[in-house]
Backbone as CSV, one residue per row, in Angstrom:
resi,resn,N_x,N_y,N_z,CA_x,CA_y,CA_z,C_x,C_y,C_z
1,UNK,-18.123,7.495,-12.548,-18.111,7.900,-11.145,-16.810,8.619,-10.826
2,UNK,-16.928,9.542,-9.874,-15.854,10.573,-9.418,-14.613,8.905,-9.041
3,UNK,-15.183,8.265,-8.131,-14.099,7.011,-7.975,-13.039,6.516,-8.696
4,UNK,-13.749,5.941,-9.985,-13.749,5.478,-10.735,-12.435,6.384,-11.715
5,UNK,-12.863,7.823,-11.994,-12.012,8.666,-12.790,-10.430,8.847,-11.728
6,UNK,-10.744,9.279,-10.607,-9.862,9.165,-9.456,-8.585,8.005,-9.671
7,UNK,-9.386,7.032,-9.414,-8.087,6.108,-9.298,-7.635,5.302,-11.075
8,UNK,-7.956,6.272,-12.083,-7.348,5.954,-13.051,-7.340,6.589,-14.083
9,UNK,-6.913,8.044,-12.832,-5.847,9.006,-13.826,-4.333,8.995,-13.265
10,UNK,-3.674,9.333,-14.080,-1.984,8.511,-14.062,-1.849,9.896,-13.052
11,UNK,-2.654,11.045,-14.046,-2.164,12.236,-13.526,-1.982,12.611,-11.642
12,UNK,-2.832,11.831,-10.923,-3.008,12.012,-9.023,-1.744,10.873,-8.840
13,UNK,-1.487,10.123,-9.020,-0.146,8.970,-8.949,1.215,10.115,-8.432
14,UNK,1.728,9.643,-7.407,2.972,10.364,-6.663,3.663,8.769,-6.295
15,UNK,4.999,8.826,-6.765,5.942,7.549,-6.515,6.994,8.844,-5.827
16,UNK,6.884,7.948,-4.602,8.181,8.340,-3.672,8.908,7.527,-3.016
17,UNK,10.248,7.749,-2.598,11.041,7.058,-2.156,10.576,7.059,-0.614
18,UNK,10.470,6.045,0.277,10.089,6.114,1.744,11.454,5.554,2.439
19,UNK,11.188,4.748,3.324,12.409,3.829,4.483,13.051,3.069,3.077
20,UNK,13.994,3.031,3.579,15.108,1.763,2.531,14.107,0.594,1.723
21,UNK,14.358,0.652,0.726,13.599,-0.754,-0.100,11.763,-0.858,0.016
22,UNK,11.485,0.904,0.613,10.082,0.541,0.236,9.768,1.572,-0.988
23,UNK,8.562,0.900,-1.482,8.272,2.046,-2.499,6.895,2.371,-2.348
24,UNK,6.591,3.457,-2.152,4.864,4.432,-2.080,4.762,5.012,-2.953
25,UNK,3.337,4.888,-3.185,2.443,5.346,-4.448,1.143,5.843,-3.400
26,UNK,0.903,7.367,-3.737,-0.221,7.347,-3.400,-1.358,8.615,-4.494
27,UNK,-2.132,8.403,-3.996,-3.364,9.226,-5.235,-4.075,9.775,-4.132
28,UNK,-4.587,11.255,-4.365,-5.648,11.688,-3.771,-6.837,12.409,-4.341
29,UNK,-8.675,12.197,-3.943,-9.009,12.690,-5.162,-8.987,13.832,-5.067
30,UNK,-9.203,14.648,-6.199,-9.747,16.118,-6.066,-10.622,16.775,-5.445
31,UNK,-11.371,15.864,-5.735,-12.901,15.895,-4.846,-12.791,16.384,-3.337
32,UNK,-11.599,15.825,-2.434,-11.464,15.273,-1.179,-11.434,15.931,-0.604
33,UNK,-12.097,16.591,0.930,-11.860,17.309,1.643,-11.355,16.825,3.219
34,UNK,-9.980,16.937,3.099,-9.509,16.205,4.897,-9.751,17.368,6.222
35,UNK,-10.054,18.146,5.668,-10.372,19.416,6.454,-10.959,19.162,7.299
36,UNK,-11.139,19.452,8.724,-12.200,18.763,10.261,-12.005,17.392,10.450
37,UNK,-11.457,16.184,9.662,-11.616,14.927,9.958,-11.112,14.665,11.533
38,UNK,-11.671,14.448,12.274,-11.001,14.038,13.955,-10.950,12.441,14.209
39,UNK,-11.893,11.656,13.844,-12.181,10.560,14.391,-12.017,9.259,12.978
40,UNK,-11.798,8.299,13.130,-11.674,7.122,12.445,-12.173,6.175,12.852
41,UNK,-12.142,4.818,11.518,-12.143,3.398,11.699,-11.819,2.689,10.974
42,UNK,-10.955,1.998,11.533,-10.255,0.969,10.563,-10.723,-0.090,9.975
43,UNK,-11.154,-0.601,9.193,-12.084,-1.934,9.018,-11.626,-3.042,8.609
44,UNK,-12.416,-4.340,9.296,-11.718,-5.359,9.003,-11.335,-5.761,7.864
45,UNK,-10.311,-6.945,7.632,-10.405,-7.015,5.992,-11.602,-7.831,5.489
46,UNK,-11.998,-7.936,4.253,-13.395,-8.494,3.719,-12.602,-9.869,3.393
47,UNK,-14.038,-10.641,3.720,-13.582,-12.125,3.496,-13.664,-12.520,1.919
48,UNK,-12.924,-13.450,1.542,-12.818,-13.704,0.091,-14.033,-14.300,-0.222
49,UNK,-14.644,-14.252,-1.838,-15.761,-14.770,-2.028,-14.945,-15.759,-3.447
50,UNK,-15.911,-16.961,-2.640,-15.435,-18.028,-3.428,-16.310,-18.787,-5.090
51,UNK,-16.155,-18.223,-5.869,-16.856,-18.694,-6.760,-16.324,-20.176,-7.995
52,UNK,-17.121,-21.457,-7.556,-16.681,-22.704,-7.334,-15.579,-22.716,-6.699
53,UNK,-14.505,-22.993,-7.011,-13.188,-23.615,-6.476,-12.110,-22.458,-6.520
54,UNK,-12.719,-21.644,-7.232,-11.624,-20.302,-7.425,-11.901,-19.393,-6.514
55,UNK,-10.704,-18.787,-5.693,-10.836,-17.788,-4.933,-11.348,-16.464,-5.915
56,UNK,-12.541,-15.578,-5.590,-12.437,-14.206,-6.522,-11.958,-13.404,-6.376
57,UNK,-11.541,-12.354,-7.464,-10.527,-11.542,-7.403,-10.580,-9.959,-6.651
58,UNK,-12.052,-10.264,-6.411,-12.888,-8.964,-5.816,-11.695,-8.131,-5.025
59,UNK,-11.765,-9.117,-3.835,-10.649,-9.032,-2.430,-9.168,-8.928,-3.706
60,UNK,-8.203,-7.757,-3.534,-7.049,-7.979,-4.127,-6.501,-8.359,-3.347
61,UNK,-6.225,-8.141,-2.112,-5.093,-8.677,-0.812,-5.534,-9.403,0.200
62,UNK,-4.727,-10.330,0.651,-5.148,-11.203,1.833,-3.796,-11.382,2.321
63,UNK,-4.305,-11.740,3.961,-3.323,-12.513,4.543,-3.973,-13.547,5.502
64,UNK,-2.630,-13.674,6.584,-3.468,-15.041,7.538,-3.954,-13.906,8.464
65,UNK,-4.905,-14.564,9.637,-5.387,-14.132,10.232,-4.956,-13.284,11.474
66,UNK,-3.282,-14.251,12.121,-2.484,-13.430,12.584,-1.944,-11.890,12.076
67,UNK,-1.234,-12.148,10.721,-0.719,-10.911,10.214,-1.829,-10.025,10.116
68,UNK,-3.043,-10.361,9.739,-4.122,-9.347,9.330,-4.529,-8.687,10.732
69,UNK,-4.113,-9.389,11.759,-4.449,-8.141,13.333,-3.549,-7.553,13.276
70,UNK,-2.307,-8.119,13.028,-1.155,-7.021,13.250,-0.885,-5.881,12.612
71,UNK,-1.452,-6.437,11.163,-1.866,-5.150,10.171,-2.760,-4.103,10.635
72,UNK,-3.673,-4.614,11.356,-5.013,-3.607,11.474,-4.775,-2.452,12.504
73,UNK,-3.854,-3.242,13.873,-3.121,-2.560,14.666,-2.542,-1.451,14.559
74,UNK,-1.512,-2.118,13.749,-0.361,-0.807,13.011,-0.927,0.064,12.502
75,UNK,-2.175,0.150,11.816,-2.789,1.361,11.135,-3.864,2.011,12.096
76,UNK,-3.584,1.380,13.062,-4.613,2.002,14.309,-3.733,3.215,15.060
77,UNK,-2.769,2.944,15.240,-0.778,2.888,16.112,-0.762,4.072,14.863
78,UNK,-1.102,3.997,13.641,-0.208,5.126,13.054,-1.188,6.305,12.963
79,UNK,-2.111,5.748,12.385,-3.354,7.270,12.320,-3.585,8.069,13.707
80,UNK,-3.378,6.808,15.009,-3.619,7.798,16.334,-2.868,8.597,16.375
81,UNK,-1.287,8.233,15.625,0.061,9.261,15.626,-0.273,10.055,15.145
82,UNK,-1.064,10.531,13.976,-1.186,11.905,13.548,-2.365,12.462,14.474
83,UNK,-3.076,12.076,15.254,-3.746,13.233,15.988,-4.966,12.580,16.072
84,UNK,-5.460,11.414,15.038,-6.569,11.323,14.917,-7.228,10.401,16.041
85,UNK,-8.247,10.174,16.078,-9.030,9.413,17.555,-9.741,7.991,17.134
86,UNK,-9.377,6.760,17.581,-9.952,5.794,16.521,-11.812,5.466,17.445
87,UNK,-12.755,5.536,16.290,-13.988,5.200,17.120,-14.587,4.234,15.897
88,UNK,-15.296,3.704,16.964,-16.516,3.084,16.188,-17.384,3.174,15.875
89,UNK,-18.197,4.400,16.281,-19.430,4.943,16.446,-19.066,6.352,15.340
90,UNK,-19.814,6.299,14.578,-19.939,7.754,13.802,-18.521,7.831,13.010
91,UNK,-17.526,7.411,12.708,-16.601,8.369,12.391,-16.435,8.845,11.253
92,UNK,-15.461,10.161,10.868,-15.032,11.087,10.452,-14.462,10.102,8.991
93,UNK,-14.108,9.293,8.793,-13.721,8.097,7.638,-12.732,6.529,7.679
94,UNK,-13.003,6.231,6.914,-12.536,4.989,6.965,-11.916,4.533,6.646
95,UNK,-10.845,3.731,7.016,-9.980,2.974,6.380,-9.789,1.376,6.153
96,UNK,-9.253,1.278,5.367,-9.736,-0.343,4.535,-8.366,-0.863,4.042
97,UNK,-7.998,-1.911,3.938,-6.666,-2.119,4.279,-6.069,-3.627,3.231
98,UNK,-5.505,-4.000,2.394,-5.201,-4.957,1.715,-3.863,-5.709,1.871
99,UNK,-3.638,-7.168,1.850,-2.026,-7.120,1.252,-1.828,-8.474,0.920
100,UNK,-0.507,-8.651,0.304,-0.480,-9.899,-0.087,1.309,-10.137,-0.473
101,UNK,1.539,-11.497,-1.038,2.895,-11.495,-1.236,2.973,-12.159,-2.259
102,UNK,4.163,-12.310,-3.155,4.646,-12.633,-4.822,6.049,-12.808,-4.663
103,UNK,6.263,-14.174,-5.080,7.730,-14.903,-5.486,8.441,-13.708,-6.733
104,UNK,9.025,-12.627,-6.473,10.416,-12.056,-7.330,11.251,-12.597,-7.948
105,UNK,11.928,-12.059,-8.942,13.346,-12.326,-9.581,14.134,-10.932,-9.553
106,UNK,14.937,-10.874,-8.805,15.940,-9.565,-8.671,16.921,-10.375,-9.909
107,UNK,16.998,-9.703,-11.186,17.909,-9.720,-11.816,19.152,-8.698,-12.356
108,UNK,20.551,-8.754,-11.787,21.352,-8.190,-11.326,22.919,-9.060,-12.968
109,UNK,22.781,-7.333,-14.070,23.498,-7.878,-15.112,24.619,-6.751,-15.021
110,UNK,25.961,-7.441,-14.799,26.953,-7.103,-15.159,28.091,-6.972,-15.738
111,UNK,28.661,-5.645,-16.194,29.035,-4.725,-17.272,30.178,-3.670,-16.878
112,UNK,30.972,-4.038,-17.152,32.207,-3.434,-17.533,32.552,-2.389,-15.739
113,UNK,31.980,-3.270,-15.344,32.789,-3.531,-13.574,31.468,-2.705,-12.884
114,UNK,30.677,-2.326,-13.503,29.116,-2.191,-12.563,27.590,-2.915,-12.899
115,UNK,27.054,-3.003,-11.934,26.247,-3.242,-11.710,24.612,-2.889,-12.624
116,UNK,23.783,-2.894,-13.254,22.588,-2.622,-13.629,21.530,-3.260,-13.315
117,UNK,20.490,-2.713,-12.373,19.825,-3.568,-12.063,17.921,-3.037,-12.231
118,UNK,17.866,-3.622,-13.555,16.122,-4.007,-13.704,15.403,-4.151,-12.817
119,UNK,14.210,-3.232,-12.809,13.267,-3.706,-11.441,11.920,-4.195,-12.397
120,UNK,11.152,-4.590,-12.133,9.713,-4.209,-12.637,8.694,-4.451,-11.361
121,UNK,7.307,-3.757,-10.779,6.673,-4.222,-10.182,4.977,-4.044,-10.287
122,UNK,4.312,-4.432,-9.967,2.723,-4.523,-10.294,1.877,-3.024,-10.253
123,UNK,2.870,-1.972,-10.194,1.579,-1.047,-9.808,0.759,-0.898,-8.989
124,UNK,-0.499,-0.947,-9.575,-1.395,-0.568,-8.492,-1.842,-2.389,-8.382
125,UNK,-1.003,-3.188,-9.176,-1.432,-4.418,-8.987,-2.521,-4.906,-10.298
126,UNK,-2.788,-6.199,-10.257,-3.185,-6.651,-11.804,-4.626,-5.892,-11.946
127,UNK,-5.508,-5.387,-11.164,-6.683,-5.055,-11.127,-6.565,-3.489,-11.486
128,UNK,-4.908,-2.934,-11.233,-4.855,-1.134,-11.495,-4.189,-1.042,-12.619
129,UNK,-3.895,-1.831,-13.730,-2.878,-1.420,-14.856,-1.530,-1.942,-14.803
130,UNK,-1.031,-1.829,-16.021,0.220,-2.568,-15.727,1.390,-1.554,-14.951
131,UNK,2.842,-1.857,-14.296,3.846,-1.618,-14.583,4.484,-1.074,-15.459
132,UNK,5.595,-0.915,-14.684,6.670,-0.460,-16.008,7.797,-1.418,-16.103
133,UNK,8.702,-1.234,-16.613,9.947,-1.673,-16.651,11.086,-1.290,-18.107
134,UNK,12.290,-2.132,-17.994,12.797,-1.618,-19.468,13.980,-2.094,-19.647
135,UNK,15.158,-2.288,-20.602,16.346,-2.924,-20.887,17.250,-1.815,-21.758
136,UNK,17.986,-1.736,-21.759,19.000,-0.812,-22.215,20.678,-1.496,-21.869
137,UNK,21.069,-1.104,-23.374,22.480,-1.395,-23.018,22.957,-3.025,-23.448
138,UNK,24.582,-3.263,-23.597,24.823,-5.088,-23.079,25.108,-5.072,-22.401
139,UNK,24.700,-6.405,-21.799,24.780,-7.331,-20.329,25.392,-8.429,-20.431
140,UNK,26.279,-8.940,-19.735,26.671,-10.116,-19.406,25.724,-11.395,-18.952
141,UNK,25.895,-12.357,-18.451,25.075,-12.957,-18.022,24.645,-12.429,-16.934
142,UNK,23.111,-12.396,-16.350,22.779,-11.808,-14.871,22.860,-12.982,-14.140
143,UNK,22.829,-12.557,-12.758,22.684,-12.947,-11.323,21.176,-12.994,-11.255
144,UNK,20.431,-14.041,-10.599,19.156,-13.572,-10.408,18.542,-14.316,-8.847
145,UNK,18.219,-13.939,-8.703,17.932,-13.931,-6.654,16.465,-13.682,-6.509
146,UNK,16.073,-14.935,-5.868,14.297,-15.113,-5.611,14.267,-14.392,-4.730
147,UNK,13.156,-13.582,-4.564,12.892,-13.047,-3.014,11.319,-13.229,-3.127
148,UNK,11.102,-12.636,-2.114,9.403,-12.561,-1.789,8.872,-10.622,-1.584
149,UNK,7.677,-10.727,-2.175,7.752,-9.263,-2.454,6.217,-8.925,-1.947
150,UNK,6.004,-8.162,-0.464,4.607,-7.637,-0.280,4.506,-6.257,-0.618
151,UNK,2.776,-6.219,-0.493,2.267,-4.845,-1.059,1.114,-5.069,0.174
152,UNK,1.174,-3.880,0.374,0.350,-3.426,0.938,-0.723,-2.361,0.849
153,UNK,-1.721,-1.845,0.857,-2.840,-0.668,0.037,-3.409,-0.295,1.402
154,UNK,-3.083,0.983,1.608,-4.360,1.572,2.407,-5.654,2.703,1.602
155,UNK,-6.700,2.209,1.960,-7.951,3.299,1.552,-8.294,4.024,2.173
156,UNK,-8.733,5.194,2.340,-9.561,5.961,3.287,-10.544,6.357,2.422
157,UNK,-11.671,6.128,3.029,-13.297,6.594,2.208,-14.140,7.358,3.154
158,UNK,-15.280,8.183,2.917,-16.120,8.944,3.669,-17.253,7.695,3.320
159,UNK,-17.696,7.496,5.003,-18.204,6.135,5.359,-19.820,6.490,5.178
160,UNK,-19.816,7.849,4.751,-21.321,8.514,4.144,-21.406,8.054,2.771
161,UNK,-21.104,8.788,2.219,-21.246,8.863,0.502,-20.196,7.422,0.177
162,UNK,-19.305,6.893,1.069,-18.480,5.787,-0.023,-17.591,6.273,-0.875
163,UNK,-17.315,7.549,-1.239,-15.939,7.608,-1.892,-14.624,7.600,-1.340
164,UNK,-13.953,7.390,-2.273,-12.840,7.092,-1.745,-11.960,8.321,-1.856
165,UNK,-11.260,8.763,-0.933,-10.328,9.594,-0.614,-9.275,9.910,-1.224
166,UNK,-8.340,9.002,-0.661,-7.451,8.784,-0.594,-6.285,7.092,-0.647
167,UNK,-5.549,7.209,-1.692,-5.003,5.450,-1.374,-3.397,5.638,-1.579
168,UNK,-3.131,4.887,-0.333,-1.546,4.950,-0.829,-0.983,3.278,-0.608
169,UNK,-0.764,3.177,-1.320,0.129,1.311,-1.793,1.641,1.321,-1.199
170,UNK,2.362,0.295,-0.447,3.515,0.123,-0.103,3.974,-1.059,-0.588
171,UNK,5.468,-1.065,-1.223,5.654,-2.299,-1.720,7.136,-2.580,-1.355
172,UNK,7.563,-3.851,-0.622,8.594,-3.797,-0.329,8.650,-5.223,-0.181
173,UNK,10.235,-5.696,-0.219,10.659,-7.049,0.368,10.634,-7.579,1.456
174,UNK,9.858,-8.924,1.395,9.431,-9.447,3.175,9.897,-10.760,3.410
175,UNK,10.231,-10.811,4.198,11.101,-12.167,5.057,9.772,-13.502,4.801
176,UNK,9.848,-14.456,4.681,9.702,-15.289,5.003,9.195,-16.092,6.223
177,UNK,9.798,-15.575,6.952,9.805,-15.880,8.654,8.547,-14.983,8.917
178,UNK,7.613,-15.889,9.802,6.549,-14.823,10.328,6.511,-13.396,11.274
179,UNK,7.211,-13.513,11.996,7.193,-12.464,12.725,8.125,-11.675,12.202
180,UNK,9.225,-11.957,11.378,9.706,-10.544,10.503,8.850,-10.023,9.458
181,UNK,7.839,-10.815,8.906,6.836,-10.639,8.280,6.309,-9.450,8.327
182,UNK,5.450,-9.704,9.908,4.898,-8.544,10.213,5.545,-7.809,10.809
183,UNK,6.832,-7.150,10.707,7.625,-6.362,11.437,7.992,-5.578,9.643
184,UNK,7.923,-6.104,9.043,8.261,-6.050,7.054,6.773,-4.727,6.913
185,UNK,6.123,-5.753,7.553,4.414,-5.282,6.891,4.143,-3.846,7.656
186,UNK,4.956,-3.801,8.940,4.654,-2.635,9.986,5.126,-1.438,9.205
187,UNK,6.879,-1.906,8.744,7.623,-0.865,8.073,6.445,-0.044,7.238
188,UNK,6.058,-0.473,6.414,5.124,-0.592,5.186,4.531,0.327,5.481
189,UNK,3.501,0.285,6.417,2.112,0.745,6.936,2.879,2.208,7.465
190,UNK,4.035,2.138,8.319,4.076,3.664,8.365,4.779,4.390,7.206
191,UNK,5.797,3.802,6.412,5.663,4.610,5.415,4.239,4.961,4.430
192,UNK,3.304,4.075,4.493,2.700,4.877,3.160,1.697,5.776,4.168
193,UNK,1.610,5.686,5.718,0.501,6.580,6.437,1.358,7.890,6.546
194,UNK,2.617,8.249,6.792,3.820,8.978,6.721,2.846,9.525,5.256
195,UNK,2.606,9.534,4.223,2.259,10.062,3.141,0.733,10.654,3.319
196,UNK,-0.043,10.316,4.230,-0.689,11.000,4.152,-0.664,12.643,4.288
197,UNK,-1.302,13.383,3.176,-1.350,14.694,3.721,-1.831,15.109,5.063
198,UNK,-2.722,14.758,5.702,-2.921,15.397,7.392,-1.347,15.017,7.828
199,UNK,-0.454,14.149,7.548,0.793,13.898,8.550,1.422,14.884,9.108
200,UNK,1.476,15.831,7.194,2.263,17.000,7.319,1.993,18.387,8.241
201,UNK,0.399,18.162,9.430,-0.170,18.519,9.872,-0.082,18.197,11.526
202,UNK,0.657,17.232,11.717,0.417,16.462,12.744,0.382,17.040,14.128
203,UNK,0.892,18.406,14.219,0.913,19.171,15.217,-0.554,19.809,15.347
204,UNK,-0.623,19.888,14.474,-2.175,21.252,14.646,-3.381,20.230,14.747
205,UNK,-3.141,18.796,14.256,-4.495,17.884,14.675,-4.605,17.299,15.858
206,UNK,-3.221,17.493,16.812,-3.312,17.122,17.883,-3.506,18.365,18.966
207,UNK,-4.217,19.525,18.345,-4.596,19.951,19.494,-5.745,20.291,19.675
């Protein structure tokens, strides 16, 4: 399937630097035409399906039910920013929305009076391939510092045919505390909508 080839060729993958400490990835297909799109809908997130006692892996992202309005919001708040009109009835495509969070190790090894610091992170996540990462050089003993680490995925699909568009992933460090949480998760959402190509448009869709 056009889908299918889409989201796993390395070759559509764009890693850019966004706001401080986030990182965006986004893919678009070839296929895709954003040309005329006016109207949207955001959709709820899908409920997890439970097979016996194990959550399935179908759903990659979840949250609680609070953060997941605030999520849905923000991507309501950002797509209206580029011009677009959010409906429920008929629209122009869709968006679909994931996220979740993972206990980190920032490990921080130092060397002859600087700093080197190893990252590694999930990619498109365990369901898109692995990561990268890598070691070079001697190190002293490292420093290593737990944090908490969300991702976030937006989709846009044509709510006709079901393909998918467009996806851009945000991954950044999130507080703990709930309401910096979703103030973490907001950052997120406008950097990777900031990546959409219509953004770079944003004048001419608003008129």
């Amino acid at each position: 399937m056009r889908t299918t080839q889409f989201l796993t060729t390395a070759a559509l993958l764009a890693l850019g630097a966004c706001a401080p400490g986030i990182s965006v990835r986004t893919a678009l297909s070839p296929d895709a035409s954003l040309h005329g799109l006016r109207t949207f809908r955001v959709l709820p997130t899908p409920k997890p399906k439970i097979v016996g006692a194990v959550s399935s892996t179908n759903d990659p992202m979840l949250v609680n039910s609070i953060s997941n309005r605030a999520l849905r919001n923000d991507l309501v708040q950002e797509f209206a920013g580029l011009g677009y009109v959010a409906s429920d009835s008929n629209p122009d495509f869709c968006v679909a929305y994931y996220a979740s969070t993972n206990q980190k190790l920032d490990v921080t090894y130092w060397d002859y009076g600087y700093a080197w610091q190893p990252r590694w992170w999930s990619g498109w996540g365990r369901r898109w391939g692995r990561g990268w990462g890598g070691d070079w050089g001697m190190q002293s003993a490292p420093t290593v510092t737990q944090y908490t680490e969300g991702t976030v995925i937006v989709d846009v699909f044509d709510p006709k045919t079901k393909d998918l568009l467009w996806r851009g992933q945000g991954v950044t460090a999130v507080s703990d505390n709930e309401q910096q949480y979703e103030q973490d998760l907001k950052k997120a959402v406008e950097a990777i909508v900031d990546k959409f190509p219509a953004a770079a448009n944003k004048v001419a869709l608003t008129q």
